[in-house]
PyMOL CGO cylinders between C-alpha atoms (Angstrom):
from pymol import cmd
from pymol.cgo import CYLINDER

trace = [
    CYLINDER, 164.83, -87.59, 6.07, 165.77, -90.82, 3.94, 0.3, 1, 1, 1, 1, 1, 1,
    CYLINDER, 165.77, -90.82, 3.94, 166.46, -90.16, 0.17, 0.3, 1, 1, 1, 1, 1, 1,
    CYLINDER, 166.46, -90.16, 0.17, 164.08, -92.57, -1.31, 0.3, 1, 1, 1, 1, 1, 1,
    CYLINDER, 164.08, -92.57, -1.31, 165.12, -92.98, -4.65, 0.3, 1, 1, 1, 1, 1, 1,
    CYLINDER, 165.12, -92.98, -4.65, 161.78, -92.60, -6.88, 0.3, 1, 1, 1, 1, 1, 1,
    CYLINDER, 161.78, -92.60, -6.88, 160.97, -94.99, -9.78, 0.3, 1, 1, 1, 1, 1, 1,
    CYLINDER, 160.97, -94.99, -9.78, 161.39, -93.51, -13.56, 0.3, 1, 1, 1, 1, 1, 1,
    CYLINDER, 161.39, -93.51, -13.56, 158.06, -95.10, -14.84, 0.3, 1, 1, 1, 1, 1, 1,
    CYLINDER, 158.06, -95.10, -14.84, 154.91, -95.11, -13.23, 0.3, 1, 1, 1, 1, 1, 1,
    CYLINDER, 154.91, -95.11, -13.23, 151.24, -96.18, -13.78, 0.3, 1, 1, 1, 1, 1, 1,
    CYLINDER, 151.24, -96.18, -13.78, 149.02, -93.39, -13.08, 0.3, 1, 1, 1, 1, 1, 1,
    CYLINDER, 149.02, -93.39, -13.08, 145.62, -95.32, -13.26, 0.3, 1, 1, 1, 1, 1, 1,
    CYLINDER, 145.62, -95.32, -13.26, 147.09, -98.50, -10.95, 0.3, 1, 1, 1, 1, 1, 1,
    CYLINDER, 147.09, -98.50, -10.95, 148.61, -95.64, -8.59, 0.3, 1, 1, 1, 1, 1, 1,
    CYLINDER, 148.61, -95.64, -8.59, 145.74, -93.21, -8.39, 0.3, 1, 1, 1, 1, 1, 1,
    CYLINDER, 145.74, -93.21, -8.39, 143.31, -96.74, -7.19, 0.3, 1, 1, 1, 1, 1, 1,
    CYLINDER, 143.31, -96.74, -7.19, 145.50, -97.16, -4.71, 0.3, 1, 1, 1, 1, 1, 1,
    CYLINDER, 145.50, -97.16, -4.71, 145.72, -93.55, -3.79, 0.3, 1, 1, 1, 1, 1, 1,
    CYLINDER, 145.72, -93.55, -3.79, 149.68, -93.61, -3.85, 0.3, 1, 1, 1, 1, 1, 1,
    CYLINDER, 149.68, -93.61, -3.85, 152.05, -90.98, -2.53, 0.3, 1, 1, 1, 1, 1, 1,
    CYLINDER, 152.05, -90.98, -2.53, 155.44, -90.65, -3.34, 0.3, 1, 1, 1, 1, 1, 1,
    CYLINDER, 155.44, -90.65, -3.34, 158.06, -88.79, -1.42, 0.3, 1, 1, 1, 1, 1, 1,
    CYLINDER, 158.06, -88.79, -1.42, 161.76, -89.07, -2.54, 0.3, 1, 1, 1, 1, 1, 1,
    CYLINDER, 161.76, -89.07, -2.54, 164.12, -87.94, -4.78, 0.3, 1, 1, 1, 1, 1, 1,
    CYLINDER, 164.12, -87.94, -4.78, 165.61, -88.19, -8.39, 0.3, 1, 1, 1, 1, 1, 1,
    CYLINDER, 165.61, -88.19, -8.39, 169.41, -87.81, -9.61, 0.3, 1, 1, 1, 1, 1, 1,
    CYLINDER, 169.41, -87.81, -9.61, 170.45, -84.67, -11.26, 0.3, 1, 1, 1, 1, 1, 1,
    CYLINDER, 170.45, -84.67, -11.26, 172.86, -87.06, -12.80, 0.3, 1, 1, 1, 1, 1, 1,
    CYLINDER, 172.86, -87.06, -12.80, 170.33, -88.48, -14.76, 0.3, 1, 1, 1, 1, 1, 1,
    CYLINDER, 170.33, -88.48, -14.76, 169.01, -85.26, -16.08, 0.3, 1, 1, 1, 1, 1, 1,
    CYLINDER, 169.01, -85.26, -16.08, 171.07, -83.99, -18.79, 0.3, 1, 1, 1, 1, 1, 1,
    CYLINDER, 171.07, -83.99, -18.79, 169.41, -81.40, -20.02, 0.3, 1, 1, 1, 1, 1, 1,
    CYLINDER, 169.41, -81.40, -20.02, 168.74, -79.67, -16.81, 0.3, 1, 1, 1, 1, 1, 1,
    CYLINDER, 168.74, -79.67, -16.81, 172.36, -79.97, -15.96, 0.3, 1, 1, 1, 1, 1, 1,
    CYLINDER, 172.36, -79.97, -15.96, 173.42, -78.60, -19.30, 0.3, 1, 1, 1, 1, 1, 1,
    CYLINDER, 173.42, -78.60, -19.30, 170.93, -75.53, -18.50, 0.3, 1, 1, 1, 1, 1, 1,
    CYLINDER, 170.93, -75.53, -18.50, 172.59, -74.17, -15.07, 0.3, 1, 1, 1, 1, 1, 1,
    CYLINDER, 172.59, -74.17, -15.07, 176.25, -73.74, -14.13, 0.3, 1, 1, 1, 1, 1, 1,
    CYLINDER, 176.25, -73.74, -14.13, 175.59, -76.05, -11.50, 0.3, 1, 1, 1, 1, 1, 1,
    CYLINDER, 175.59, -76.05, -11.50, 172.74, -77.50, -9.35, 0.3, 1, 1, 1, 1, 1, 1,
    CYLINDER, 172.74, -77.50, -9.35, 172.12, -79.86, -5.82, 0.3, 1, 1, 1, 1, 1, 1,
    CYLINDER, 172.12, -79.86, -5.82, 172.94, -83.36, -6.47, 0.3, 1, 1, 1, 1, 1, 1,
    CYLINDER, 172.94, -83.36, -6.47, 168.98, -84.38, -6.26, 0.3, 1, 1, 1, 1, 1, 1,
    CYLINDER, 168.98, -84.38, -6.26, 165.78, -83.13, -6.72, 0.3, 1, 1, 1, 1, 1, 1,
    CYLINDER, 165.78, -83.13, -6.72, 163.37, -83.66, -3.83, 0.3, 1, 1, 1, 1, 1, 1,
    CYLINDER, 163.37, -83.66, -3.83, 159.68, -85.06, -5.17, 0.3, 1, 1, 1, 1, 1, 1,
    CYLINDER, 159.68, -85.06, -5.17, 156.45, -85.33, -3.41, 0.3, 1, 1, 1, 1, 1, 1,
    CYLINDER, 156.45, -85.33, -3.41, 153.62, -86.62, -5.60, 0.3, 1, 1, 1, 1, 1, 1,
    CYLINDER, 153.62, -86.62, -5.60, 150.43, -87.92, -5.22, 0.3, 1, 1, 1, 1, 1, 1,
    CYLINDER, 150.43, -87.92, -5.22, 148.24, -89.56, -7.68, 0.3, 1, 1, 1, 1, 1, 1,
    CYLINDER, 148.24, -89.56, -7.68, 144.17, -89.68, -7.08, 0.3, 1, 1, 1, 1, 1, 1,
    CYLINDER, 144.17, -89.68, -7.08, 140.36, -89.44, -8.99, 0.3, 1, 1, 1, 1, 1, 1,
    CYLINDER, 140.36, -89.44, -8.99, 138.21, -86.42, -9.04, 0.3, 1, 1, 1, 1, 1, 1,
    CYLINDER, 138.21, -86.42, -9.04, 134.42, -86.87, -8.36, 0.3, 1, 1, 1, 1, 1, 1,
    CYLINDER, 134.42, -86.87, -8.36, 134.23, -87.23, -12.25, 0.3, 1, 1, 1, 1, 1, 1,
    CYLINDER, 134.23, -87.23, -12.25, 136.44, -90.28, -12.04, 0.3, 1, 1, 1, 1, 1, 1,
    CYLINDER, 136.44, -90.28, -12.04, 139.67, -88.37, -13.82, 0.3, 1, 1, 1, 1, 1, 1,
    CYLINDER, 139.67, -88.37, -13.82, 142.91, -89.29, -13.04, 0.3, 1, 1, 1, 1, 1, 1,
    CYLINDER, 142.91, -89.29, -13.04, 145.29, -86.56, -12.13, 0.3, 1, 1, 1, 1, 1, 1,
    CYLINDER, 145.29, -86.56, -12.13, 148.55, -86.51, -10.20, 0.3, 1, 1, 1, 1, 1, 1,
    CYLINDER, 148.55, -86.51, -10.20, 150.33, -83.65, -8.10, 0.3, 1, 1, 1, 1, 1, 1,
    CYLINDER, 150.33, -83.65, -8.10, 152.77, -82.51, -6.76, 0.3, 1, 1, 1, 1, 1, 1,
    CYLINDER, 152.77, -82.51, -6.76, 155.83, -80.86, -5.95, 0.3, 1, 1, 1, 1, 1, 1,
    CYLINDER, 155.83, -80.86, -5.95, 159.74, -80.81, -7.19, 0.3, 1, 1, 1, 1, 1, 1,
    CYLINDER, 159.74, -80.81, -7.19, 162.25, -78.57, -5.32, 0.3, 1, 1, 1, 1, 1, 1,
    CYLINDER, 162.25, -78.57, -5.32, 165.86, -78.03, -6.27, 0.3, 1, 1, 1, 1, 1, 1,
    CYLINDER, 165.86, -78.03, -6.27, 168.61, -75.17, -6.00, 0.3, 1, 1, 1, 1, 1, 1,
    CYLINDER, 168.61, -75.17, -6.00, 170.69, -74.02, -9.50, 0.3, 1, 1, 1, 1, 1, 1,
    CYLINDER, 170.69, -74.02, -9.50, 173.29, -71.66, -9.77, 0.3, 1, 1, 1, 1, 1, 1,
    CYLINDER, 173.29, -71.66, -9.77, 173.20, -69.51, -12.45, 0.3, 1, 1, 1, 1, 1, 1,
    CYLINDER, 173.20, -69.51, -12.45, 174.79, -67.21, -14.24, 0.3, 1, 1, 1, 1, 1, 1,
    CYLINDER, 174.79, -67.21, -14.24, 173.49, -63.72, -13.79, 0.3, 1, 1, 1, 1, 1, 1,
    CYLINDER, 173.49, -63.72, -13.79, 173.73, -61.58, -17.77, 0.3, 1, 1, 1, 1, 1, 1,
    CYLINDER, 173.73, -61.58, -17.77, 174.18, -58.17, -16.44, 0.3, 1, 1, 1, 1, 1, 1,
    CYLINDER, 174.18, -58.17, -16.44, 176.99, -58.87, -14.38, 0.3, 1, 1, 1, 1, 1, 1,
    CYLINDER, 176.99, -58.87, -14.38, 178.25, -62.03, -15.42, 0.3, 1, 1, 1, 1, 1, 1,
    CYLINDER, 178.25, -62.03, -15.42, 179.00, -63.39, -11.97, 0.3, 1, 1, 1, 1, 1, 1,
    CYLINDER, 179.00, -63.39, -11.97, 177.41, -66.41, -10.35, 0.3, 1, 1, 1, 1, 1, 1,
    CYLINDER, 177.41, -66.41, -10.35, 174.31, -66.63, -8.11, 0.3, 1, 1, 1, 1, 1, 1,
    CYLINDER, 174.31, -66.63, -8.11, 171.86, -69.68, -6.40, 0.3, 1, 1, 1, 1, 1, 1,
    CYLINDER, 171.86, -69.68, -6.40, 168.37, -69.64, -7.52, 0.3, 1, 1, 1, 1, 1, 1,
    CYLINDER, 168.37, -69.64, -7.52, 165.98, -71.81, -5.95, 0.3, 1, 1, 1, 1, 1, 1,
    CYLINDER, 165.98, -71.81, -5.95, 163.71, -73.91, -8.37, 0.3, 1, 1, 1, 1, 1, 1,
    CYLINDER, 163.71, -73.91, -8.37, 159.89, -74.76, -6.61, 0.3, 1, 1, 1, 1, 1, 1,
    CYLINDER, 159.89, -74.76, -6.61, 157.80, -76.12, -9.20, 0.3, 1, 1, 1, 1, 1, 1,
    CYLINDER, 157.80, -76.12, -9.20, 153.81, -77.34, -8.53, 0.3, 1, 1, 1, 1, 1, 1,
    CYLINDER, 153.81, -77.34, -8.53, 152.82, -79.62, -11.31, 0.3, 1, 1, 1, 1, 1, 1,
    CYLINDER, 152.82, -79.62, -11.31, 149.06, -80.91, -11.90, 0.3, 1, 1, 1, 1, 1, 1,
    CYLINDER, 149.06, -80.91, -11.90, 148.73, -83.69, -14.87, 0.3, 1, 1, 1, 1, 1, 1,
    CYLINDER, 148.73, -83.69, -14.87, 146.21, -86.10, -16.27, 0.3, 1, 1, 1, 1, 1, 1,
    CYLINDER, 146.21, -86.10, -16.27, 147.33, -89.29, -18.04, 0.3, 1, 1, 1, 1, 1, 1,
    CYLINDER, 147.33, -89.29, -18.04, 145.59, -89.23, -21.96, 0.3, 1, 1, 1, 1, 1, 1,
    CYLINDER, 145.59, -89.23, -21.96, 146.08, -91.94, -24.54, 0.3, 1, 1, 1, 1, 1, 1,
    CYLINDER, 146.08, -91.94, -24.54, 145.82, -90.08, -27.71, 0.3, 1, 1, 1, 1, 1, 1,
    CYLINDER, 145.82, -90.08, -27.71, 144.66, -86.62, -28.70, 0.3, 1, 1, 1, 1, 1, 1,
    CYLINDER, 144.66, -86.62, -28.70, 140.68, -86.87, -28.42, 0.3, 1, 1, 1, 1, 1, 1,
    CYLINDER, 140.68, -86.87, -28.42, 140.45, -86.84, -24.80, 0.3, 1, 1, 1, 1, 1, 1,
    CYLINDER, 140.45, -86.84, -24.80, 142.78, -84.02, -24.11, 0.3, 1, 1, 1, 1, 1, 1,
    CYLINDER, 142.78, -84.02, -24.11, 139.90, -81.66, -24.83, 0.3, 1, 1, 1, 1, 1, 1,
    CYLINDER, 139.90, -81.66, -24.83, 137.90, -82.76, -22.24, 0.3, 1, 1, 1, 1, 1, 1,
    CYLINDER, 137.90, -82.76, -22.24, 140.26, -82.66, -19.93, 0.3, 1, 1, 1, 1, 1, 1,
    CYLINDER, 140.26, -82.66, -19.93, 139.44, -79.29, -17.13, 0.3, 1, 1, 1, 1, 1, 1,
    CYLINDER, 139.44, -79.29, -17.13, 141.85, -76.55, -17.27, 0.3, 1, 1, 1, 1, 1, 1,
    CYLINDER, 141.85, -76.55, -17.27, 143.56, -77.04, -13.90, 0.3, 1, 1, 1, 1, 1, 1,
    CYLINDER, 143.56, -77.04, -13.90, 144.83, -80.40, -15.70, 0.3, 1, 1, 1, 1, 1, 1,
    CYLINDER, 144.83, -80.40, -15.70, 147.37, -80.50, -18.23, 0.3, 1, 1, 1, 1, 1, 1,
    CYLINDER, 147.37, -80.50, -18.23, 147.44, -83.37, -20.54, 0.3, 1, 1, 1, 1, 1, 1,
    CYLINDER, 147.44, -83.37, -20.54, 150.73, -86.10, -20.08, 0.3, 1, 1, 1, 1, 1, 1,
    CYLINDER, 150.73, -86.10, -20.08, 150.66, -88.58, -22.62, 0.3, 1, 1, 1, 1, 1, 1,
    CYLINDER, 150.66, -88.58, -22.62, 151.14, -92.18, -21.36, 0.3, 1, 1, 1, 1, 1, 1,
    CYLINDER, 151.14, -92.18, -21.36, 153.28, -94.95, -23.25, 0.3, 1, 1, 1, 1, 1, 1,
    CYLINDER, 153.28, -94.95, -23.25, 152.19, -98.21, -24.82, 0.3, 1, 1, 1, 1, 1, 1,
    CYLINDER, 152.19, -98.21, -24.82, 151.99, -99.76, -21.57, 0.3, 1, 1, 1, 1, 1, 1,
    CYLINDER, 151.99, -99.76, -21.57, 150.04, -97.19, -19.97, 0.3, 1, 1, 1, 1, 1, 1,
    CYLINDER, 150.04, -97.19, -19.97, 153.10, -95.60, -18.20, 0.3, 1, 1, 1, 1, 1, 1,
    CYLINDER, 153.10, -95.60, -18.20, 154.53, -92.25, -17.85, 0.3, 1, 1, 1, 1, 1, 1,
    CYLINDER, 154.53, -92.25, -17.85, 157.85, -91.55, -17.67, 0.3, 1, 1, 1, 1, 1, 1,
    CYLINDER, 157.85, -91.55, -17.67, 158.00, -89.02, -14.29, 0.3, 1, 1, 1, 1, 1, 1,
    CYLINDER, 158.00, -89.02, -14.29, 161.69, -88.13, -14.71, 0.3, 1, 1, 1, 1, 1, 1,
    CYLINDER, 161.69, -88.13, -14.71, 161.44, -86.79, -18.35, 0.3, 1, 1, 1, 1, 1, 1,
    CYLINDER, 161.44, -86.79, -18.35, 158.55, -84.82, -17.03, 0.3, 1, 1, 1, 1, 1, 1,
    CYLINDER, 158.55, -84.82, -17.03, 160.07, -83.12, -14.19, 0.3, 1, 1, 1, 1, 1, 1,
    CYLINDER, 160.07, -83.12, -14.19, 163.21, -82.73, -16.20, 0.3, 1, 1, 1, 1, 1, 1,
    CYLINDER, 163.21, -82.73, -16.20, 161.01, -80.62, -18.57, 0.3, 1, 1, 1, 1, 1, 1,
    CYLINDER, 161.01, -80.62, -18.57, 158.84, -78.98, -15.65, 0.3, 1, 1, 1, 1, 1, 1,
    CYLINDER, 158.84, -78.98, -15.65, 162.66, -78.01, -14.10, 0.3, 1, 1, 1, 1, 1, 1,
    CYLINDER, 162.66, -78.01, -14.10, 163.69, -76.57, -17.25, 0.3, 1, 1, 1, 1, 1, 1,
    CYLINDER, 163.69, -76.57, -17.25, 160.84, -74.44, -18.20, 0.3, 1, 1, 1, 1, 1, 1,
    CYLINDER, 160.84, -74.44, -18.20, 161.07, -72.80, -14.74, 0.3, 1, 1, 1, 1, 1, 1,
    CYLINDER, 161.07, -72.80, -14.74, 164.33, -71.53, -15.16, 0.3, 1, 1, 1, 1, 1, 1,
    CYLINDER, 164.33, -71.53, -15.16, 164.31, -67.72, -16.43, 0.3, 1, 1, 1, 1, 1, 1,
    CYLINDER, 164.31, -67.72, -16.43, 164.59, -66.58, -19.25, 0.3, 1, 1, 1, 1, 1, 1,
    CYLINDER, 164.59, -66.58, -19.25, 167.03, -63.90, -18.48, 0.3, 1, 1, 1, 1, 1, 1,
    CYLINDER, 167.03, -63.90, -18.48, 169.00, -65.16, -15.58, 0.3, 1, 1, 1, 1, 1, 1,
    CYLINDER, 169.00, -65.16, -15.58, 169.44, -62.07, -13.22, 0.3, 1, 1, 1, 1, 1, 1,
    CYLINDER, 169.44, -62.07, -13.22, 170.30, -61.31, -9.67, 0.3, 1, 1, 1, 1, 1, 1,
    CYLINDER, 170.30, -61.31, -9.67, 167.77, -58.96, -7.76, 0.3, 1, 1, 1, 1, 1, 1,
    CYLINDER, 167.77, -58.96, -7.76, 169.57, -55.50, -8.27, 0.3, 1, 1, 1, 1, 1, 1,
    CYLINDER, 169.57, -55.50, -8.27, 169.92, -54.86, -4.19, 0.3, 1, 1, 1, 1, 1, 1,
    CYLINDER, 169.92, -54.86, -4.19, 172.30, -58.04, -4.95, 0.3, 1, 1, 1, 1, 1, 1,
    CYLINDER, 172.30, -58.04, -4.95, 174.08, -57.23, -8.52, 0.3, 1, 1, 1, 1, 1, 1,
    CYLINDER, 174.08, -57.23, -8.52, 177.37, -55.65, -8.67, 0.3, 1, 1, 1, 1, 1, 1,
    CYLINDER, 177.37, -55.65, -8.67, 176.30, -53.85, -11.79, 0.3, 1, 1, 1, 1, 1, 1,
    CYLINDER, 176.30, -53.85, -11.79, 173.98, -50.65, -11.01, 0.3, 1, 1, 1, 1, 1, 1,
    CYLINDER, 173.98, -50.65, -11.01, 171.99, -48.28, -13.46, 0.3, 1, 1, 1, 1, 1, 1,
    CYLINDER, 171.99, -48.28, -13.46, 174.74, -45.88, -13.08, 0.3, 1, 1, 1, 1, 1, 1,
    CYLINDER, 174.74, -45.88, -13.08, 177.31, -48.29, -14.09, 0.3, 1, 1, 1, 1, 1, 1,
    CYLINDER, 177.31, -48.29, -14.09, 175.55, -49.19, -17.29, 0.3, 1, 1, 1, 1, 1, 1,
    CYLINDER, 175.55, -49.19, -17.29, 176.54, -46.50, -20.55, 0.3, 1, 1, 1, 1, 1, 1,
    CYLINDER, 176.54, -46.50, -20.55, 175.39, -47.18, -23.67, 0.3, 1, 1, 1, 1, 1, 1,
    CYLINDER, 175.39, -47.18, -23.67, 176.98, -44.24, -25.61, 0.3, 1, 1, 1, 1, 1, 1,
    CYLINDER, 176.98, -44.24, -25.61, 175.22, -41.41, -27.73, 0.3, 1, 1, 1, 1, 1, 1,
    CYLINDER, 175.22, -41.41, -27.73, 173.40, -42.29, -30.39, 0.3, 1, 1, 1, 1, 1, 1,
    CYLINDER, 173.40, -42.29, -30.39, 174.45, -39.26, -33.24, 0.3, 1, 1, 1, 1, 1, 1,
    CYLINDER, 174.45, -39.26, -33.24, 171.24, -38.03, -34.75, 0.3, 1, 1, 1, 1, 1, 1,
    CYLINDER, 171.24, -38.03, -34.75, 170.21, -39.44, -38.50, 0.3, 1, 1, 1, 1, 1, 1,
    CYLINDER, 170.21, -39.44, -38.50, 171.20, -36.83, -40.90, 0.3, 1, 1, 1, 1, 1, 1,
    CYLINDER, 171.20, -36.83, -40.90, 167.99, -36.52, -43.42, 0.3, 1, 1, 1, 1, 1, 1,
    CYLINDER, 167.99, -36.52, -43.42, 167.51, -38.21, -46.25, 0.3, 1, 1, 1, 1, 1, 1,
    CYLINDER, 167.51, -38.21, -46.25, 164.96, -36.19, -48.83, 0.3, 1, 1, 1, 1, 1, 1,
    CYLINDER, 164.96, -36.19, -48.83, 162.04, -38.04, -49.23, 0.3, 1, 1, 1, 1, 1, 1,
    CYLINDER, 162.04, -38.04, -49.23, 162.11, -40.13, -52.74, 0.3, 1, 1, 1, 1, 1, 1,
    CYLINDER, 162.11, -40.13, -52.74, 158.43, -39.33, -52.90, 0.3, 1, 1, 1, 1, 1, 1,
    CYLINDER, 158.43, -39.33, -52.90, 159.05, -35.19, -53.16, 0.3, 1, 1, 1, 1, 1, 1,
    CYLINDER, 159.05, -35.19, -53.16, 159.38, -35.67, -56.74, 0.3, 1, 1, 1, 1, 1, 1,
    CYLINDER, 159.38, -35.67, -56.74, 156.02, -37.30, -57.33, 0.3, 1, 1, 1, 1, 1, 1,
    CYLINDER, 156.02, -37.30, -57.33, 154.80, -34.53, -55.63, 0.3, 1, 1, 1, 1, 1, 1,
    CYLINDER, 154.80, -34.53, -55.63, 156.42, -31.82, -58.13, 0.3, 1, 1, 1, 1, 1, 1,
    CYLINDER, 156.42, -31.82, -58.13, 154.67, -33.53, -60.96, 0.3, 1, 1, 1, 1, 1, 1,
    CYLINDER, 154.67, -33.53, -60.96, 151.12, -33.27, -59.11, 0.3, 1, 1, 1, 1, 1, 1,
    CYLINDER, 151.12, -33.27, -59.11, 151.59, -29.65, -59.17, 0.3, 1, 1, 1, 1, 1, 1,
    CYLINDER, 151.59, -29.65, -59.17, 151.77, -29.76, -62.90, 0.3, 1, 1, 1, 1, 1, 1,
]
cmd.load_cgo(trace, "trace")
């Protein structure tokens, strides 16, 4: 398979007349961000969109990134790969009015001044909110087991009289 190198801005509305497809790749390198998220991660992320209409004449595009990261797991501190699929479906607005009339499976992607979108800040951000929260390995795979974790004993609170017992005496009276 060729690596296609995909362009950074795109016209939804010219590419969704002409039914367009594109297969190819983008540049980690050019995604800072992601980069500075992961330890370390394939030098290109592998792209298949298409742009089209629905039958109410709504623009949309689809479509499909897929990348591997290595991450750094937080119970045991050691590395691991995590493979990164993400399935994106967005509709080019201009503005905020039409973005409520947009269907849910859509989600709104604002276009530029020249009715553009720029598709590699977009996947950069679709990339980056896939990544977990709490990078972990599955526990089969993590060196650290339940029975190596100990978190100590916690000493029982000694009691504290209750600065309301007072107020309490002086109802009696």
């Amino acid at each position: 398979m060729d690596k296609v190198k995909l362009p950074r801005l795109i016209d939804p509305l010219k590419s969704a007349m002409k039914r367009s497809t594109y297969v190819g790749v983008y540049s980690t390198s050019l995604m800072e961000r992601f980069v500075g998220s992961v330890i370390a991660c394939e030098d290109n992320v592998f792209m298949d969109v298409k742009f089209l209409k629905d039958a109410q004449s709504l623009t949309y595009f689809l479509g499909t990134a897929t990348t591997q990261a290595t991450l750094l797991c937080q119970r045991c501190n050691h590395e691991f790969s995590h493979p990164i699929n993400v399935e994106f479906c967005f509709s080019p607005v201009q503005g905020t009015d039409t973005e409520e009339e947009l269907p849910e499976a859509f989600e709104p992607v604002e276009v530029n001044d020249h009715g553009e979108i720029d598709l590699l800040q977009l996947i950069e951000d679709e990339l980056i909110l896939s990544l977990p929260i709490v990078a972990l390995h599955a526990e089969e795979n993590c060196s650290v087991g339940p029975d190596d974790m100990t978190f100590g004993i916690i000493e029982p609170e000694q009691e504290r009289k209750n600065p309301f017992a007072v107020l309490k005496e002086l109802k009696r009276d």
